[in-house]
N, C-alpha and C positions, 0 to 999 in steps of 0.2 A: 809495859812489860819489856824484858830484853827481846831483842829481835836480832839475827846474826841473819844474813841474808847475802849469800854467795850468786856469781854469775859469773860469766867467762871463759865456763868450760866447752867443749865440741870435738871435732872430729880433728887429728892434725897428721900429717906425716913425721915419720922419723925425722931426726933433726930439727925438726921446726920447732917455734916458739907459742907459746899462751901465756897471756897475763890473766889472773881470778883476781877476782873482786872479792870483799865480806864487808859491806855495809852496814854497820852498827849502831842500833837505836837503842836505849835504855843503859846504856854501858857507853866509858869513857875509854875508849882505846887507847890512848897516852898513858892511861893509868890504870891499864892492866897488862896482863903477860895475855896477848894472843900468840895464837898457833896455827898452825895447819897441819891437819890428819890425811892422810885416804887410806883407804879401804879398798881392798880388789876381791873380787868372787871368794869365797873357801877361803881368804884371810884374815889375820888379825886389822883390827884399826891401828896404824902407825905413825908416828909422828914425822912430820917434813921440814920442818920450821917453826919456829918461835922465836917473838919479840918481848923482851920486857918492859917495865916503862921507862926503864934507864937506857933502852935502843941498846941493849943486847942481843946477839941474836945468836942461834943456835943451828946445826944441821946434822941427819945421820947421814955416814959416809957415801950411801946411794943415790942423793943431791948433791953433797956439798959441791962444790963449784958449777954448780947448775943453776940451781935455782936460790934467788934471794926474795926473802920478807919486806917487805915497807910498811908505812906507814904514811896518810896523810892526816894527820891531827884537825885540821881543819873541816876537810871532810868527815871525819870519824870511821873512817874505810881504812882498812888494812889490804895488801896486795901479794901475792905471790909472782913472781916472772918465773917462768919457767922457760929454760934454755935447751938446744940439742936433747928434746926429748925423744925417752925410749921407750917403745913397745911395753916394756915392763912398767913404766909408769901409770899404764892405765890403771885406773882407778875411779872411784866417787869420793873427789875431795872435800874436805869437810874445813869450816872456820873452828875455831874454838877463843871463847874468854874466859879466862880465869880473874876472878875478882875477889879479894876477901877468902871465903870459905868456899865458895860460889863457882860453879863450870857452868858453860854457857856452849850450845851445838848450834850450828847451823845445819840449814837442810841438806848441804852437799848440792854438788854439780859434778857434773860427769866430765870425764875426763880421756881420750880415747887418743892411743896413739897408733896407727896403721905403719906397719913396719916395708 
């Protein structure tokens, strides 16, 4: 079965950095469009980043130059760096693969920035 399986998240200060992991079993990440969602209290699920398989990559204006997506193909993990994080970032972020017709969740990791 697919398995998307994040790690990485915790407690950080303002400014500081996190890198999240999404470890993928059953799905070829080279050869799909992954993402990254979070989700804060009382909010919608939002998108933060995505990779296509052609290593495009996407951001809404509330990251962009903050955080970037990777990939390592080899691995089969996909990455988030997250940079000069804000308070407002908290969140439970979330992996995502899209494949075919196909979305794919992972569990989420937490995400917590103390301002």
């Amino acid at each position: 079965q697919v398995r998307l399986v994040e790690s990485g998240g915790g407690l950080v200060q303002a400014g500081e950095s996190l890198t999240l992991s999404c470890a993928a079993s059953g799905v070829i990440v080279s050869s799909s469009r992954m993402g990254w969602y979070r989700q804060a209290p009382g909010k919608q699920r939002e998108l933060v980043a995505f990779i296509t398989s052609g290593s495009f990559t996407n951001y809404p204006d509330a990251v962009k130059d903050r955080f970037t997506i990777s990939r390592d193909n080899a691995k089969n993990t996909v990455y988030l760096l997250m940079n000069s994080l804000k308070p407002e970032d908290t969140a439970v972020y979330y992996c995502n693969a899209h494949y075919g017709y196909q979305t794919y969740w992972g569990q989420g990791t937490q995400v917590t920035v103390s301002s």
